[in-house]
Wavefront OBJ file of the C-alpha trace (Angstrom):
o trace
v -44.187 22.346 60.357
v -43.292 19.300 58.754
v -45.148 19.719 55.258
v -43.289 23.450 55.141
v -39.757 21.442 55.456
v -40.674 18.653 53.147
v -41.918 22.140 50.557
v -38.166 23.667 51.429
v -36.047 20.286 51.026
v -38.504 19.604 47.341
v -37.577 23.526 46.500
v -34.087 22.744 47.154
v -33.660 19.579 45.266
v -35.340 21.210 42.174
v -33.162 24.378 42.352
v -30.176 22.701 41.825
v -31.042 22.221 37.988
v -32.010 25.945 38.238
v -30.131 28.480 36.016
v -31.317 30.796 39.428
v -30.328 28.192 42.139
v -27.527 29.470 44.499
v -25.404 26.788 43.467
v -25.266 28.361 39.652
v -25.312 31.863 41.068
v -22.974 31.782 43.889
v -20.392 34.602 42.782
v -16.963 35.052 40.834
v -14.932 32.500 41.462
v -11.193 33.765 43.471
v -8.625 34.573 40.791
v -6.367 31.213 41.631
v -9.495 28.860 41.196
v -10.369 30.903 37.754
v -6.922 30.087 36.279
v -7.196 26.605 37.521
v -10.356 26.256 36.143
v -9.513 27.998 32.711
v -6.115 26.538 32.599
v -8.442 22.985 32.124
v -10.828 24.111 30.164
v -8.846 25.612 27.699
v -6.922 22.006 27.344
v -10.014 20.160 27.430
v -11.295 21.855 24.076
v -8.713 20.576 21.748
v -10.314 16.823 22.584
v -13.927 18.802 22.240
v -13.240 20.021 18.903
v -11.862 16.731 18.114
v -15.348 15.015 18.437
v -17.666 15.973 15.415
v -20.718 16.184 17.113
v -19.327 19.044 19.326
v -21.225 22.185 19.355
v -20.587 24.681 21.933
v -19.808 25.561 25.632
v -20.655 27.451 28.193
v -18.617 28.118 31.841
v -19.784 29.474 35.274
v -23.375 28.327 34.319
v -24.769 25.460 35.888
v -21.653 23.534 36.570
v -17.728 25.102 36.195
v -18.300 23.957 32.680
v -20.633 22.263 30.548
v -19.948 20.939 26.615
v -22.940 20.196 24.041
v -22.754 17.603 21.333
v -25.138 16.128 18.866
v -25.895 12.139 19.365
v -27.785 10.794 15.776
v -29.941 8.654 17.960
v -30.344 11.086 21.347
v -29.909 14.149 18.995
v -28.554 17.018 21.279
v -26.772 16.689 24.936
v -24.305 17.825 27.093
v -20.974 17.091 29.337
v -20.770 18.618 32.850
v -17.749 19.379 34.668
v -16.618 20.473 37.751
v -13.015 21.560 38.866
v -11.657 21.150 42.344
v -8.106 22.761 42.817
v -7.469 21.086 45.838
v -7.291 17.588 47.946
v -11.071 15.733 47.994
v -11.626 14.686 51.067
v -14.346 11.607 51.098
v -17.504 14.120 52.379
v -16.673 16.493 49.322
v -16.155 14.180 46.804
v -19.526 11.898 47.550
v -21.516 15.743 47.916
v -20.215 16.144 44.159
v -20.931 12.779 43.151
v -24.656 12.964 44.342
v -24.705 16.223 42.964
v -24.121 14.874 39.538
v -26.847 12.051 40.157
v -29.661 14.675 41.386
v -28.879 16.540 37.972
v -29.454 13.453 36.382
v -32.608 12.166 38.213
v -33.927 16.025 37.492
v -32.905 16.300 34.006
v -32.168 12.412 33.024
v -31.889 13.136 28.854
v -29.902 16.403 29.476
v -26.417 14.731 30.402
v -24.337 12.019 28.651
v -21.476 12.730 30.917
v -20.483 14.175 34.559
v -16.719 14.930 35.041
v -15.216 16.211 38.001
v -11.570 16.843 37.797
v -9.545 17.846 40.640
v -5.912 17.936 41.789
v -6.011 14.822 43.900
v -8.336 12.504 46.559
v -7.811 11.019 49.655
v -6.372 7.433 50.134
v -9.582 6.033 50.610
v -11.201 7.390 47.385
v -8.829 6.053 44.880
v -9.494 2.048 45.399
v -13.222 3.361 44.091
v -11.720 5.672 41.359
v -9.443 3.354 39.681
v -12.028 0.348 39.949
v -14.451 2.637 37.905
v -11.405 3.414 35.181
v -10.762 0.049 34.466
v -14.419 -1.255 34.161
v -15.385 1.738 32.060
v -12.340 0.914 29.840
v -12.249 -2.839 29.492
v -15.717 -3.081 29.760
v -16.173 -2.759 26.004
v -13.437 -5.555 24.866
v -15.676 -8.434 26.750
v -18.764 -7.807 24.722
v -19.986 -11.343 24.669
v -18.585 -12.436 27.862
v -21.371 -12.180 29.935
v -19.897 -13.800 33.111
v -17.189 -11.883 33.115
v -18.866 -8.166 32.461
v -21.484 -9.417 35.188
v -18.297 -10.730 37.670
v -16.967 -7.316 36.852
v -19.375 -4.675 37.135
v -21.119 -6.726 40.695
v -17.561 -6.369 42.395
v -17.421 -2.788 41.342
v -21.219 -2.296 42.871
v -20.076 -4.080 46.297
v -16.613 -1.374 46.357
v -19.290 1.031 45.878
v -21.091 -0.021 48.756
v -19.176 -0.832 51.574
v -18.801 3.030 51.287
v -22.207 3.390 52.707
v -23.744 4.013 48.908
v -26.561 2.568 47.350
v -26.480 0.118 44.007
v -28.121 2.749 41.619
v -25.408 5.090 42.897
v -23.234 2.623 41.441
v -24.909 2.308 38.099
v -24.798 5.933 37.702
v -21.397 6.252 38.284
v -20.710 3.338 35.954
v -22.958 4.602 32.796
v -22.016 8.816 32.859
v -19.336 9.606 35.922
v -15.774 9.988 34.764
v -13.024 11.352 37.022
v -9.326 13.220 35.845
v -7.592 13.236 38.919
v -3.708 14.831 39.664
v -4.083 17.587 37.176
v -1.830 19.880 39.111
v 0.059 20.746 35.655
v -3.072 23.110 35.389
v -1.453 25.642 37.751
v 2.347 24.528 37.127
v 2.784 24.501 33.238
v -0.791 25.094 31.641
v 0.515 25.889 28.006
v 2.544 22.689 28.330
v -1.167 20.857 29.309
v -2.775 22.714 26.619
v -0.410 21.865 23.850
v -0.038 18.063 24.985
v -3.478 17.824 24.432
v -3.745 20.015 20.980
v -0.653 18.222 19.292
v -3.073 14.732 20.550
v -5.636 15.539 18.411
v -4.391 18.060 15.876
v -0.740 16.349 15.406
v 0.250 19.365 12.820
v 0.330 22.019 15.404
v 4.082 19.784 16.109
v 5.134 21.420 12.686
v 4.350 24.459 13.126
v 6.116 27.157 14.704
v 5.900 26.879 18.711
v 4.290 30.725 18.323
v 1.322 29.529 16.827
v 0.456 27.360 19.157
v 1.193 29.605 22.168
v -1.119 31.950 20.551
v -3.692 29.775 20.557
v -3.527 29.162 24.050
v -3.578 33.044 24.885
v -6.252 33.252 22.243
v -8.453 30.646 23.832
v -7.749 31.966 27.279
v -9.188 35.356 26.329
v -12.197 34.240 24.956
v -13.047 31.824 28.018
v -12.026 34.567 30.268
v -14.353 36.890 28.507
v -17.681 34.827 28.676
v -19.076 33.999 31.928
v -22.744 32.456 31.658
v -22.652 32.728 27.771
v -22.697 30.321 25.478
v -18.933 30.295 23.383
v -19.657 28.184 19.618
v -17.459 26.084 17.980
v -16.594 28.485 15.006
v -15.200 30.616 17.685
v -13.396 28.100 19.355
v -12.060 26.645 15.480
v -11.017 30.675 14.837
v -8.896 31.318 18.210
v -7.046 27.851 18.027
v -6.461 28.410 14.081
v -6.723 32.210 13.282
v -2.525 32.393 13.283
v -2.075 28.947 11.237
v -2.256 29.212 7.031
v -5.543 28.588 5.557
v -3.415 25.155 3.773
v -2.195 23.832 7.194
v -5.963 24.286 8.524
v -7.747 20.569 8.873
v -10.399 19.525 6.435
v -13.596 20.275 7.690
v -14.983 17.329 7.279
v -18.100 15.588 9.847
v -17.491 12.030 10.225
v -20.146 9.274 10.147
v -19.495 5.468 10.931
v -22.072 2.831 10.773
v -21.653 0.530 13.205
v -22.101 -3.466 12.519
v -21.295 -4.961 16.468
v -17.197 -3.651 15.977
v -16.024 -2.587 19.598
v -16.410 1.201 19.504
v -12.959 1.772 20.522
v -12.010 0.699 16.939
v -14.070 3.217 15.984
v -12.884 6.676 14.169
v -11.866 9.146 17.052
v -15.171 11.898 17.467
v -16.959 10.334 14.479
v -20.845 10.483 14.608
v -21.842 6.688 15.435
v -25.339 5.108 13.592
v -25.508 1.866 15.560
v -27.819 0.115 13.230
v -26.165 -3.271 13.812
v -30.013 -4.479 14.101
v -30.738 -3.680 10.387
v -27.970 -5.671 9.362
v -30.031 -8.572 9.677
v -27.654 -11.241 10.425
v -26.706 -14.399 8.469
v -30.425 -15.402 8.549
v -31.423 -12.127 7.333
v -33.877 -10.963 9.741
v -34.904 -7.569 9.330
v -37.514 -5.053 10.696
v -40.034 -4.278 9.646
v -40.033 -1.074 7.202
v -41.528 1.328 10.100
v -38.308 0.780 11.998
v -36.219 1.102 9.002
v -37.960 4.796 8.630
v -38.036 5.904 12.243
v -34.179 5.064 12.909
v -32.642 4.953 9.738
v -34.367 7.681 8.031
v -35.138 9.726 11.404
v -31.484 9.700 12.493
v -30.340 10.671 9.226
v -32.855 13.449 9.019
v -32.065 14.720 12.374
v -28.469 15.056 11.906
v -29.234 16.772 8.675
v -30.800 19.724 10.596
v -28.485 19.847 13.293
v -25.761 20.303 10.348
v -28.032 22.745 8.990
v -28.683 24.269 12.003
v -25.239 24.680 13.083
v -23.568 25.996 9.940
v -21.738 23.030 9.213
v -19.843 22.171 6.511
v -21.501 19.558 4.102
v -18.373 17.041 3.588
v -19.197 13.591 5.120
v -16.857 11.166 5.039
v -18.273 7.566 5.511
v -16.823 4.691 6.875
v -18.304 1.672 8.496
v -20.562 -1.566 6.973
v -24.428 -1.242 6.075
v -26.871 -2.970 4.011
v -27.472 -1.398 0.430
v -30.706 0.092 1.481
v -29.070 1.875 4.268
v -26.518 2.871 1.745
v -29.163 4.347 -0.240
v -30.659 6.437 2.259
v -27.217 8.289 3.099
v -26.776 8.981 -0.200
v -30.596 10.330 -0.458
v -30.587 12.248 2.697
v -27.236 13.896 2.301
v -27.956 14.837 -1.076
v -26.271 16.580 -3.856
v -29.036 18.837 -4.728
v -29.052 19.671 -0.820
v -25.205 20.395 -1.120
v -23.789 17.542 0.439
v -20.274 15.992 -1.182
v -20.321 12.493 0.613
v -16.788 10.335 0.829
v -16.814 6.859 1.089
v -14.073 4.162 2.161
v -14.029 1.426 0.501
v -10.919 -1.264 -0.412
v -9.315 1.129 -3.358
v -9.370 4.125 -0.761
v -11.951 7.002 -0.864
v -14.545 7.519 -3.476
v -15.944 10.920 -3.389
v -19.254 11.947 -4.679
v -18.207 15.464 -6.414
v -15.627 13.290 -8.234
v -16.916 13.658 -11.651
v -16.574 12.128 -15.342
v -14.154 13.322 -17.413
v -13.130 13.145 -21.003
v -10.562 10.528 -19.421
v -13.337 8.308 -17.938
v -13.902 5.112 -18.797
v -17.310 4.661 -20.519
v -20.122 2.291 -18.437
v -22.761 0.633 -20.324
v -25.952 -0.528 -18.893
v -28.163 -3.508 -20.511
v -31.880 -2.210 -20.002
v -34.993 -4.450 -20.140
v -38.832 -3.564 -19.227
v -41.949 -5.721 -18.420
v -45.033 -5.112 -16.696
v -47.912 -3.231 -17.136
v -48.902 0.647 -16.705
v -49.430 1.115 -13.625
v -48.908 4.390 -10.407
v -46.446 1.792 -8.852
v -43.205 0.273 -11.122
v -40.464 -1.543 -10.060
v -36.630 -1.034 -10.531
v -33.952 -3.665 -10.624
v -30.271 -2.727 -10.643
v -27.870 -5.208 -11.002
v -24.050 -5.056 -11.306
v -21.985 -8.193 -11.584
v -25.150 -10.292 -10.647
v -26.709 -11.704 -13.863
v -29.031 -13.697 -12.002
v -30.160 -10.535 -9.239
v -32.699 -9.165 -11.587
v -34.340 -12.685 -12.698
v -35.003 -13.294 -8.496
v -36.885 -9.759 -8.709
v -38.623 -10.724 -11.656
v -39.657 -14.313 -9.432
v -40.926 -12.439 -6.166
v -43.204 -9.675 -8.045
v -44.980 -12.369 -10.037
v -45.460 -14.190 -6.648
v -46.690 -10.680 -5.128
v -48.423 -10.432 -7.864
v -47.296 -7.490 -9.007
v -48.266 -6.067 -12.236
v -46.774 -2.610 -12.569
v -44.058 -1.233 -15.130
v -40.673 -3.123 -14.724
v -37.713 -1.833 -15.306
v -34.051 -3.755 -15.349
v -30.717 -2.225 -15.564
v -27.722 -4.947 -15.486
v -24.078 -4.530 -16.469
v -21.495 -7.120 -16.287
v -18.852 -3.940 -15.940
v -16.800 -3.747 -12.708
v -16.817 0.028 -11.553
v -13.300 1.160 -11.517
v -13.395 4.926 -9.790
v -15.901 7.309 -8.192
v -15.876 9.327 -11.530
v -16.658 6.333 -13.396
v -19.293 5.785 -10.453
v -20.476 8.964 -10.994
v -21.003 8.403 -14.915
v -22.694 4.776 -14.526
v -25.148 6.455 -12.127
v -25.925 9.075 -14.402
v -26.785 6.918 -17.140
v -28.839 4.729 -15.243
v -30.625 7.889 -13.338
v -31.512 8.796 -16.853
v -32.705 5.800 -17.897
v -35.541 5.945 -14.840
v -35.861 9.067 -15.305
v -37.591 8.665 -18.390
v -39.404 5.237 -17.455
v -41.073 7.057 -14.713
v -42.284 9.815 -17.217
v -43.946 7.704 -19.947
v -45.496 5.519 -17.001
v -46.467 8.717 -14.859
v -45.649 6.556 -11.731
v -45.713 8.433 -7.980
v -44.271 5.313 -6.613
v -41.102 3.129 -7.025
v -40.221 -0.086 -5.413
v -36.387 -0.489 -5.949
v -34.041 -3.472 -6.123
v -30.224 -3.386 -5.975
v -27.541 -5.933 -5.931
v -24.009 -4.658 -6.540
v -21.201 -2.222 -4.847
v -22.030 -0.237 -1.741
v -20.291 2.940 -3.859
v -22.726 2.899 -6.144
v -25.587 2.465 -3.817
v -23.937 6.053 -1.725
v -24.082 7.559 -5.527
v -27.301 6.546 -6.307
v -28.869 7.488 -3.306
v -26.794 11.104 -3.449
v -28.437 11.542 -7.237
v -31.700 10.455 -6.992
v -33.592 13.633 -6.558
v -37.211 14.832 -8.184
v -38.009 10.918 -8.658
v -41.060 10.681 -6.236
v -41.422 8.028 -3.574
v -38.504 5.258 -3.413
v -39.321 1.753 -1.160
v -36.316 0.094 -1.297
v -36.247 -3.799 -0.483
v -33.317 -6.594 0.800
v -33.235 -10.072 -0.278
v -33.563 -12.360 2.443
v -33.106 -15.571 0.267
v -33.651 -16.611 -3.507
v -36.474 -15.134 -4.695
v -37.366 -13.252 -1.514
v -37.433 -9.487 -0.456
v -38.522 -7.469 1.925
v -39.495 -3.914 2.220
v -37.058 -1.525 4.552
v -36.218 2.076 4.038
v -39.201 4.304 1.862
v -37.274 7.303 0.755
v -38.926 10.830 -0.522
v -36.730 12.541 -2.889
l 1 2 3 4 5 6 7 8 9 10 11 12 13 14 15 16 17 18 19 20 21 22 23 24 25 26 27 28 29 30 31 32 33 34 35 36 37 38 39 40 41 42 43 44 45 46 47 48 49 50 51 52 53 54 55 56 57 58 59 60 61 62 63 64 65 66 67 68 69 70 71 72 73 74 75 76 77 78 79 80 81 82 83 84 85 86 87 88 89 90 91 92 93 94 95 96 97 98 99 100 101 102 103 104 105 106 107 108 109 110 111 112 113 114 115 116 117 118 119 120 121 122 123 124 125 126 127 128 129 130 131 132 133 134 135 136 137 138 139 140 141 142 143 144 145 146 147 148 149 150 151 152 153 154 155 156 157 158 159 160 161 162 163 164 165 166 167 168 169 170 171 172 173 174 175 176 177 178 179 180 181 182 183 184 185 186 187 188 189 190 191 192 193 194 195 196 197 198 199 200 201 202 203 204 205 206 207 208 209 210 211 212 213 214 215 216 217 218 219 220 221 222 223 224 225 226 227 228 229 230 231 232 233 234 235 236 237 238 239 240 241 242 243 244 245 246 247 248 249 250 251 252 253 254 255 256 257 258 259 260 261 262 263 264 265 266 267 268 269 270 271 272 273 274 275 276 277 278 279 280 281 282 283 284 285 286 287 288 289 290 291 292 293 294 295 296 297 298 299 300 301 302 303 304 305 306 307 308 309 310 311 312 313 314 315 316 317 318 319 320 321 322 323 324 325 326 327 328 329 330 331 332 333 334 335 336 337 338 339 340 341 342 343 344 345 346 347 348 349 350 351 352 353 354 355 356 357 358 359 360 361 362 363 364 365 366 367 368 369 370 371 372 373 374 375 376 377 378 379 380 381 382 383 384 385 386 387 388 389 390 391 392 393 394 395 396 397 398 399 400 401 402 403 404 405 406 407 408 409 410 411 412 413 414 415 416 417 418 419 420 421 422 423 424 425 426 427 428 429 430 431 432 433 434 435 436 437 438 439 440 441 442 443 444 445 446 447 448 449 450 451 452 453 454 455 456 457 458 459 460 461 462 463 464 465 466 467 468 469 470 471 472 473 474 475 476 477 478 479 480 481 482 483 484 485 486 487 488 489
């Protein structure tokens, strides 16, 4: 009798991350909970579409709602929400909670985030609520104050318990439980909801005509209403919000990537894609990884969120922002290609330098000093200096003391690069230049060295196609490199 109970309560625990368990299957929802429900959604999906690595949603599945996204170094997961149109009582709202956290426990790399939304909670409830809100939002500014996260986040754990609730309860809700509590303007003034939250994150809906907006929340409404238990993508999402604005007044579609070097992420772009690589950056003491770290996160994130752009339709405009080392640099440029159809734009202090921005009759010229040593060998070696008249002379010091006696080739200019299309022409030339060192030495490898401007290491990387095998090094002091990124054009 007992093992048949344990077998029921096991079944029971496993069918609630079951597309077939009665919680997912339980019936339409009554008409007022369905508008309360879409009412949220539909203003919810202005911040979705906001966030680049959003993908698509589905509603009535396993939870009211669920979002996915793409992560560069998770790759894809997903948001789940759940509406409550009424009062939570303490019993409800801990049955929800611990819902959430046997979801997680049974699917732990499915769910970034659990959201349950309602109209209000008890008395009781909101001491825990609001403790949560301001840990989860401060939390972040006192990176580096250890005593004060740990103060923090152990009086939040001992709210958490005198409730009766364990401490990994606590760390759960900490790390992927959010709450949105008094949303009653759901059933009182939804459009006013919705386009609160659209002119938030699209702020040219405010100058257009207040038609095209409340046609996009009718639009949006439709399709939601229209989709129960089916997945609803982001182009279709894009077309109902957009369909009655001009093509012009449309925004740039345009997938965001930031590097990250230890900045707080709340400084960071709103929905960019993050690459936290703040461990390649090697510090003032330049410690790096080793190379097969460099090419399983480097290279593997940027590969991954390659397909998943691929995969997804995307359009190829990345626009780059953030601090990296050169090789890094490189490897954008290399994996988002221009052969593959990428146009990549970079910030940098004169504004935005675009990769498709090409030379011109206008352009200033760039001239390149080239020099060669070495032997013949499979293997040569590439140095690329700009502004650094001593750069190439280290190389020259650490290959003799690796003992390195391939084909040598060095590129220096004492020319400061004035524009992308100037970029864009300098890279050309010097593409050209290894181009045809690589032919008369009938090398399959190349080990290159760069010191100048992070533009021209994006634009280099973004042209250096059909060249074979690329290890790319750092210095770590005079006269000393090491190997990090290996790139396969």
């Amino acid at each position: 009798m007992s093992t048949n109970n344990g077998e029921d309560d096991l079944s029971q625990k496993h069918s609630s991350g079951s597309l077939l368990a009665p919680q997912a299957t339980g019936g339409d929802i009554a008409e007022g909970g369905f508008r309360y429900q879409a009412n949220l959604i539909t203003a919810q999906i202005p911040s979705w579409l906001a966030e680049d690595g959003f993908t698509e949603m589905i509603r009535e599945s396993l939870g009211d709602v669920e979002a996915k996204f793409f992560i560069p170094n998770v790759g894809l997961t997903r948001e789940f929400v759940e509406y409550k149109n009424h009062l939570l009582q303490p019993t409800e709202f801990w049955e929800e909670v611990e819902n959430f956290w046997e979801k997680d426990k049974h699917a732990p790399d499915s769910y970034q985030r659990f959201v349950l939304a309602c109209t209000s909670i008890s008395g009781g409830l909101k001491p825990i609520v609001n403790a949560l809100r301001r840990i989860q939002d401060a939390f972040p500014f006192y990176d580096g104050s250890k005593q004060i996260q740990d103060t923090s986040y152990n009086d939040f754990v001992n709210r958490v318990k005198k409730h009766g609730k364990p401490k990994e309860l606590a760390d759960f809700l900490f790390s992927k439980v959010h709450f949105k509590i008094d949303l009653t303007d759901a059933e009182d003034c939804p459009r006013g909801l919705f386009r609160e939250a659209l002119f938030n994150h699209f702020p040219n809906f405010e100058n257009f005509p207040a038609k095209i907006s409340s046609d996009a929340y009718s639009c949006l409404v439709e399709l939601i209403s229209s989709r129960k238990n089916q997945p609803i993508y982001r182009h279709e999402l894009e077309k109902a919000i957009w369909q009655e604005a001009l093509e012009k007044d449309r925004p740039e579609s345009t997938i965001k990537i930031h590097t990250l070097h230890g900045e707080s992420i709340s400084k960071l772009p709103y929905g960019c894609l993050q690459f936290d690589w703040t461990s390649f950056f090697g510090g003032s003491e330049r410690n790096f990884p080793p190379p097969e770290e460099w090419n399983q996160k480097v290279i593997g994130e940027l590969c991954a969120t390659k397909d998943w752009l691929a995969a997804t339709n995307r359009k190829r405009h990345i626009h780059l922002s953030g601090h990296r080392r050169l090789s890094a640099s490189i490897a954008i440029g290399s994996i988002f290609s221009a052969v593959s159809g990428f146009t990549i734009g970079m910030e940098s202090r004169d504004g935005v330098w675009w990769t498709n921005s090409h030379a011109n009759e206008d352009t200033p010229d760039y001239q390149w000093q080239q020099s060669t040593d070495g032997e013949s060998k499979n293997e040569i070696a590439v140095g690329i200096s700009i502004l650094k008249n001593t750069a190439n002379e280290e190389v020259k010091q650490y290959l003799q003391m690796e003992h390195f006696h391939g084909r040598q080739l060095y590129l220096y200019s004492d020319m400061a690069l004035q524009s992308d299309a100037q970029t864009n022409r300098a890279v050309q030339k010097a593409k050209s230049m290894i181009q045809e060192f690589v032919s008369k030495s009938q090398a399959k490898k190349i080990h290159l060295f760069f010191a100048g401007p992070a533009q021209f290491a994006v634009f280099l990387g973004h042209r250096l196609n059909t060249i074979g095998k690329i290890q790319c090094y750092e210095r770590t002091s005079p006269n000393a490199y090491v190997q990090t990124v290996l790139i396969k054009t």
